[in-house]
TIKOL-926840 format. One record per residue (C-alpha): x negated, y, z negated; residue number from 0; residue in one letter. Coordinates in steps of 0.25 Angstrom, whole numbers, padded with zeros to 4 digits, always signed. Example, Ala and Ser with C-alpha at 12.3 -4.5 7.8 and 13.67 -1.06 7.14 Angstrom:
BEGIN
rec east->-0049 north->-0018 up->-0031 n->0 res->A
rec east->-0055 north->-0004 up->-0029 n->1 res->S
END
This chain:
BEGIN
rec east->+0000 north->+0000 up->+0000 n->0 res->X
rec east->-0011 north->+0011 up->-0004 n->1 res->X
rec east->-0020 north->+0007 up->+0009 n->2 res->X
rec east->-0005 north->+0010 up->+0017 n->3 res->X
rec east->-0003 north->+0023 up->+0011 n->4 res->X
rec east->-0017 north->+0028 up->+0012 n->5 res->X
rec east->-0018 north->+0022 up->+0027 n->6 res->X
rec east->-0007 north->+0030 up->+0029 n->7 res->X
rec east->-0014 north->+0043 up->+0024 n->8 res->X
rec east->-0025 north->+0042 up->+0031 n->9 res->X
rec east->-0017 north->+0040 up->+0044 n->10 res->X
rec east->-0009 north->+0051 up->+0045 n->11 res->X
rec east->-0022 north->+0062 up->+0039 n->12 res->X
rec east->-0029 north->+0056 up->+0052 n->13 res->X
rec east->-0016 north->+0057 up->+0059 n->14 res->X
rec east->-0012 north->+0072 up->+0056 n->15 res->X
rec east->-0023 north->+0079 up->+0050 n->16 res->X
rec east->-0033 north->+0077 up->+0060 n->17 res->X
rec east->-0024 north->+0083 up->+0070 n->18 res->X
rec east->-0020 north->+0095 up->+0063 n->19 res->X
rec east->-0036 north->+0097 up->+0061 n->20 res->X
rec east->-0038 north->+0099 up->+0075 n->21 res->X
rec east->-0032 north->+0113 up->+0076 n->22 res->X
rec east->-0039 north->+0118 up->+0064 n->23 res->X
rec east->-0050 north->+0117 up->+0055 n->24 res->X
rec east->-0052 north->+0105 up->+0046 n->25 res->X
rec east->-0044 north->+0108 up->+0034 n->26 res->X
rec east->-0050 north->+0105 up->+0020 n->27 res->X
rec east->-0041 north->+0102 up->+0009 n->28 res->X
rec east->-0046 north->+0100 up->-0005 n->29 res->X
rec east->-0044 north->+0089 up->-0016 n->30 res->X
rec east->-0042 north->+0093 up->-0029 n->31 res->X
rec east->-0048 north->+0079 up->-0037 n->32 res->X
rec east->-0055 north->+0080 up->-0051 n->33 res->X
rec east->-0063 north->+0068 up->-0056 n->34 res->X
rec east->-0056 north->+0054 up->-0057 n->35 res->X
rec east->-0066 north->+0044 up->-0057 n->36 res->X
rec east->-0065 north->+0031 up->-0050 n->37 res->X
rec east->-0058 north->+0041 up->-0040 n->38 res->X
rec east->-0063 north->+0053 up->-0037 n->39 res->X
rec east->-0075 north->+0058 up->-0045 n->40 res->X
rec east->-0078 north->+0072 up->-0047 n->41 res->X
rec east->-0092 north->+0075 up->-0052 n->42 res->X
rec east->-0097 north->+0088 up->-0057 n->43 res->X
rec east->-0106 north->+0089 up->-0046 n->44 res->X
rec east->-0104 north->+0083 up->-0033 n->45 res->X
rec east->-0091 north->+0082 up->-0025 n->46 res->X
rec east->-0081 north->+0071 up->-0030 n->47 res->X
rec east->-0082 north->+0057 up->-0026 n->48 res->X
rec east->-0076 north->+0043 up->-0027 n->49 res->X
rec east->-0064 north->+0035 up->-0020 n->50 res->X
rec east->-0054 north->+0046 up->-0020 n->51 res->X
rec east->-0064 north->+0055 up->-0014 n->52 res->X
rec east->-0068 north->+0045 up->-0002 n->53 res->X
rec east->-0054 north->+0045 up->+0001 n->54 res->X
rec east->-0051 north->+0057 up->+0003 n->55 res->X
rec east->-0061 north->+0059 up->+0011 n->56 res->X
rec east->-0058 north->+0049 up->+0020 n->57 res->X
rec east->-0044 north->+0055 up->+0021 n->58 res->X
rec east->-0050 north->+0070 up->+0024 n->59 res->X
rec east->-0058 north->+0064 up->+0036 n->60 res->X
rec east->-0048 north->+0056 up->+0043 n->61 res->X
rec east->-0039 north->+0068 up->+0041 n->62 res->X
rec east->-0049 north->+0079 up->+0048 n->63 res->X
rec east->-0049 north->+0087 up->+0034 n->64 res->X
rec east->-0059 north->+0091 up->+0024 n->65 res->X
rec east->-0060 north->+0089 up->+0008 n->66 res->X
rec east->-0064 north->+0099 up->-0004 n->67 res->X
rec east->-0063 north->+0092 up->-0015 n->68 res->X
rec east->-0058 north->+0102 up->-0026 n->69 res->X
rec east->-0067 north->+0105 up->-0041 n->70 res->X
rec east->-0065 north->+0095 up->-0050 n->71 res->X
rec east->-0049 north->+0098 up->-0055 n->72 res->X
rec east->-0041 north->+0091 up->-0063 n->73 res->X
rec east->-0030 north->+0085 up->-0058 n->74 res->X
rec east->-0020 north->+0093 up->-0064 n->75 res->X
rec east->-0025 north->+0107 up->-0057 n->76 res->X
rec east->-0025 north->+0099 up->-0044 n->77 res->X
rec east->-0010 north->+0099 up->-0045 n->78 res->X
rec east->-0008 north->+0111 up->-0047 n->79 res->X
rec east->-0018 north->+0115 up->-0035 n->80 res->X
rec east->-0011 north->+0107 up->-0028 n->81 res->X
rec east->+0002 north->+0115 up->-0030 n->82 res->X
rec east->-0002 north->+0125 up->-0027 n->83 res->X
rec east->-0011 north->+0124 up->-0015 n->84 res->X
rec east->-0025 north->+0126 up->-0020 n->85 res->X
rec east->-0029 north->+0111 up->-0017 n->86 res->X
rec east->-0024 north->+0102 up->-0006 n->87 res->X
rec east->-0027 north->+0086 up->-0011 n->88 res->X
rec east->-0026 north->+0076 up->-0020 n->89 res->X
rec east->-0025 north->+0061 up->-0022 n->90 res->X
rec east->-0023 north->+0050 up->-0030 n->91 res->X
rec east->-0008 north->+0057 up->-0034 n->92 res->X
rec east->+0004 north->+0050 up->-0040 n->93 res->X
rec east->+0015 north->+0059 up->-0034 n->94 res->X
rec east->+0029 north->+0064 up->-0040 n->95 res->X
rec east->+0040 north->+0076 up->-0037 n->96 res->X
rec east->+0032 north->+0086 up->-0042 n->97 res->X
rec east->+0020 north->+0083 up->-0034 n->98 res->X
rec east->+0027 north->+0081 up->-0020 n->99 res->X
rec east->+0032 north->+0095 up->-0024 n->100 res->X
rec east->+0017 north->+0101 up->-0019 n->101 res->X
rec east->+0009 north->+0088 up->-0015 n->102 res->X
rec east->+0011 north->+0080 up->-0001 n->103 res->X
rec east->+0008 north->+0065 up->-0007 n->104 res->X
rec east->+0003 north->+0055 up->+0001 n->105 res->X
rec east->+0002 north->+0040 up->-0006 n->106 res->X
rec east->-0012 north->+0034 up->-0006 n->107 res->X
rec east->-0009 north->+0022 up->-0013 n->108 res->X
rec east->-0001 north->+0014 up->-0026 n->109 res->X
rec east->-0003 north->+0021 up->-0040 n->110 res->X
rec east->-0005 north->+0014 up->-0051 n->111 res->X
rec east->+0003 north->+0013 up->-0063 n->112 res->X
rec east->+0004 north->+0021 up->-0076 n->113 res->X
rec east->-0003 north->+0013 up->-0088 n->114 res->X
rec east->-0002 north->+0016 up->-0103 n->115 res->X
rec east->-0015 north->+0020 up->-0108 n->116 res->X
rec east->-0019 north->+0019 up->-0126 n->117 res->X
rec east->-0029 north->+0016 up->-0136 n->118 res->X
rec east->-0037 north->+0005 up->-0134 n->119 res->X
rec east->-0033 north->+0000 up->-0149 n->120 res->X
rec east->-0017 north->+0003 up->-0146 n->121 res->X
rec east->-0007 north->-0007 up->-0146 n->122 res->X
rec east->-0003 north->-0012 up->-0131 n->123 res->X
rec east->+0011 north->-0005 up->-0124 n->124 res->X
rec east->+0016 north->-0014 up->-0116 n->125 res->X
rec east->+0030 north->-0009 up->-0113 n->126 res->X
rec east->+0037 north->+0005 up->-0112 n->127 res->X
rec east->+0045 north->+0003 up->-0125 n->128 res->X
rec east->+0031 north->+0003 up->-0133 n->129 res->X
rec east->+0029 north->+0018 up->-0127 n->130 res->X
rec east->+0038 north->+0024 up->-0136 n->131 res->X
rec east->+0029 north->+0022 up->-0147 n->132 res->X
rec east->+0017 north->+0029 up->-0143 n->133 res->X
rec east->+0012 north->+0044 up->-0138 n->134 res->X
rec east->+0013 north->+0043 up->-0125 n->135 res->X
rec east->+0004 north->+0051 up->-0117 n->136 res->X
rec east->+0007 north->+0056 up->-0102 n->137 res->X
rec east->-0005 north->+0063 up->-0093 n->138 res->X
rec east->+0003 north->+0077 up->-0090 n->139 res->X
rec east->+0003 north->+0079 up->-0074 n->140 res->X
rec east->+0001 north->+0064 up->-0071 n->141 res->X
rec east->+0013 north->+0058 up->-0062 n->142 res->X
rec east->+0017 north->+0046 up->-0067 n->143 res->X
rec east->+0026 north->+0037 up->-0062 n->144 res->X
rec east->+0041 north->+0037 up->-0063 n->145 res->X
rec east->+0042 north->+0025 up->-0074 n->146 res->X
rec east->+0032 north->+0032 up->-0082 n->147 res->X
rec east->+0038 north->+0045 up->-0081 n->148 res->X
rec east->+0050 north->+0037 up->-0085 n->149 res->X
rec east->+0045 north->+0031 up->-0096 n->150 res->X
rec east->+0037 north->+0045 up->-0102 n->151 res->X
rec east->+0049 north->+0054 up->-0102 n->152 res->X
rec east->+0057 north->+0044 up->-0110 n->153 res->X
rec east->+0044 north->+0044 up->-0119 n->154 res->X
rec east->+0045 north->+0050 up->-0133 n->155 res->X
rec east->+0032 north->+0053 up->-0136 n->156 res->X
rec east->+0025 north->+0056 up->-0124 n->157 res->X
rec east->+0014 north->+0065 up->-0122 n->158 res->X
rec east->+0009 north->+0073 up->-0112 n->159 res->X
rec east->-0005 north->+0075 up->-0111 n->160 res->X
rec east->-0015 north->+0084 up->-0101 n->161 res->X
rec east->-0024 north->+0071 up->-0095 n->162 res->X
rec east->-0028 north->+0057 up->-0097 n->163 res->X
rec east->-0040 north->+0062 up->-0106 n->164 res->X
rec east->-0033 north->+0069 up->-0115 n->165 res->X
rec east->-0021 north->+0057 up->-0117 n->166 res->X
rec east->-0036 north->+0048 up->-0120 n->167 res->X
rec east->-0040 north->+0059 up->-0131 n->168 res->X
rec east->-0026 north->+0057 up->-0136 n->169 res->X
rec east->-0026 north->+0044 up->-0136 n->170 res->X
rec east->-0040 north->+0043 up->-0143 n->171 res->X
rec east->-0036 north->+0053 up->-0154 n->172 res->X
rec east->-0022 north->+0045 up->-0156 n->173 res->X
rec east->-0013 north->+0057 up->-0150 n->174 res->X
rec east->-0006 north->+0049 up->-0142 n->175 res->X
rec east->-0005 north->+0033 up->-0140 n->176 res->X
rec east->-0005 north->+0030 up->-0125 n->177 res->X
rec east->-0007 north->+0038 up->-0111 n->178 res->X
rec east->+0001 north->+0035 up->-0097 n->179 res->X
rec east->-0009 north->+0035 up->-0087 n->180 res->X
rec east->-0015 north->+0025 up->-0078 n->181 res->X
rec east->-0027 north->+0014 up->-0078 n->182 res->X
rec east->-0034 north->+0022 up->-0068 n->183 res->X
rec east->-0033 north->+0035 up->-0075 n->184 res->X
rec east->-0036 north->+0030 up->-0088 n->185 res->X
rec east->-0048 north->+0022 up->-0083 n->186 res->X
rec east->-0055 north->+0033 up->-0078 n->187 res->X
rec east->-0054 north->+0043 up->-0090 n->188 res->X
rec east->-0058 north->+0032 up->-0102 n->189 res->X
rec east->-0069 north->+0029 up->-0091 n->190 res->X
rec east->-0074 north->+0044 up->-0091 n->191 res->X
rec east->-0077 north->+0045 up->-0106 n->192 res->X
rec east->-0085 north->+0033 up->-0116 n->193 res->X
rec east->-0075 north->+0036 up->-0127 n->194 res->X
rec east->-0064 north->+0032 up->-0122 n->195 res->X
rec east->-0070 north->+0015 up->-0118 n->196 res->X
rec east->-0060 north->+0006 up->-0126 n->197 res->X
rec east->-0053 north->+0017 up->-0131 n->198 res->X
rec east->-0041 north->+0013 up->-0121 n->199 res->X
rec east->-0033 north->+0004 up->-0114 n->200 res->X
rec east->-0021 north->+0002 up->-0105 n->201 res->X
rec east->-0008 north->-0002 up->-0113 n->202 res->X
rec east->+0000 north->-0014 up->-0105 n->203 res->X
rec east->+0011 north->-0005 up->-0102 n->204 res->X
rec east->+0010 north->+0000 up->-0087 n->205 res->X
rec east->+0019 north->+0011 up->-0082 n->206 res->X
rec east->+0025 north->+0004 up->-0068 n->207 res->X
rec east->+0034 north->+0012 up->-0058 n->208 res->X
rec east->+0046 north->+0007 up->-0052 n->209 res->X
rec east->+0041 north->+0012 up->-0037 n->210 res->X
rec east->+0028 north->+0011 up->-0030 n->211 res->X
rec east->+0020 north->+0024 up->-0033 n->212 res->X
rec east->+0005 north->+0030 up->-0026 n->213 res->X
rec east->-0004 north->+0039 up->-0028 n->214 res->X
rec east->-0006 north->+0050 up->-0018 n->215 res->X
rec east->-0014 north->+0060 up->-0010 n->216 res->X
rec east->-0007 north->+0074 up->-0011 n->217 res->X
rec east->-0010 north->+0085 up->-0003 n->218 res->X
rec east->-0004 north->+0099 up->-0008 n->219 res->X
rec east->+0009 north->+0105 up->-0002 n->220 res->X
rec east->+0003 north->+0119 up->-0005 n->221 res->X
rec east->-0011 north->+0117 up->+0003 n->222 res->X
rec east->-0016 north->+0126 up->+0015 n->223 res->X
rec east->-0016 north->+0110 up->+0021 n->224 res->X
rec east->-0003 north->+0106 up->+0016 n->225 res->X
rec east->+0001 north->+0105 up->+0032 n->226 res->X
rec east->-0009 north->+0093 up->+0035 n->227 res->X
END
């Protein structure tokens, strides 16, 4: 399915854009990214690297364009850039409403599932009844899927935190007692820092979703390029 969908991209960039850059100069869009390892690094010198960025490079020569990759953002400003126009790409989105509202979002491949992150001493939460017990902790700005969502606004003590590093603090300090994120996500963070080996784990509980979802490539409704 993801090969399909990004087989499908890359078709119709070779098909459309290429033509369009005939009568004009080559456009350069850029990608706002900040650092996700295993993904797409972002060192504090040198340009960004890693699987991510060999895509999206292969994308930008089949399609005739040219990529400037953006400072090192978070990801939560490259959303609002991308509202309003002062960026143009970026992948690896889970889409909703909200997002369509400003974003063209093209599927690149299957997303995975939420999973239910706690202390590596905590008791196992295997079902959603169990939830209701704990301080649960949702990452503020992250789309989750329409179960999930579910399941959180029916949540009596759900909190909302800024990122993944500060629910990890939290959850350290024993402000709160399990985070909703994802295996990938998490992995990457607890790698990051030495302090955080064996300090967690994944709960057996994982937040599945009725339909089929995928993560995407968006480009911004708002960009000067927003015609290609």
């Amino acid at each position: 399915m993801a090969l399909r969908w990004l087989g499908a991209i890359l078709i119709w960039f070779s098909l459309c854009i290429p033509a369009m850059a005939l009568q004009q100069p080559q456009p350069e869009l850029e990608w706002c990214l900040d650092d996700y390892p295993d993904r797409h690094h972002y060192p504090d010198q040198g340009l960004p690297y890693g699987p991510t960025v060999d895509f999206v490079q292969e994308l930008a020569t089949r399609a005739g364009i040219r990529i400037r990759y953006s400072p090192n953002t978070p990801f939560a400003r490259c959303l609002l850039l991308m509202e309003q126009g002062k960026t143009d790409l970026m992948v690896r989105l889970n889409t909703d409403t909200e997002r369509e509202r400003y974003m063209f979002m093209l599927p690149l491949g299957a997303a995975k599932p939420e999973v239910l992150l706690v202390l590596n001493h905590s008791d196992d939460i295997h079902t959603v009844a169990e939830l209701n017990r704990l301080n649960l902790m949702v990452i503020r700005g992250y789309t989750y899927n329409s179960n999930t969502i579910n399941i959180i606004a029916k949540h009596p003590r759900a909190i909302v935190i800024n990122s993944l590093e500060v629910g990890l603090q939290m959850l350290l300090r024993k402000r709160g007692d399990a985070i909703v994120t994802t295996a990938e996500y998490a992995k990457i963070r607890i790698q990051d820092k030495p302090e955080y080996q064996n300090q967690f784990k994944l709960a057996s509980l994982v937040f599945q979703d009725a339909d089929p979802r995928f993560i995407h490539l968006a480009l911004s409704k708002a960009s000067p390029h927003a015609h290609l």
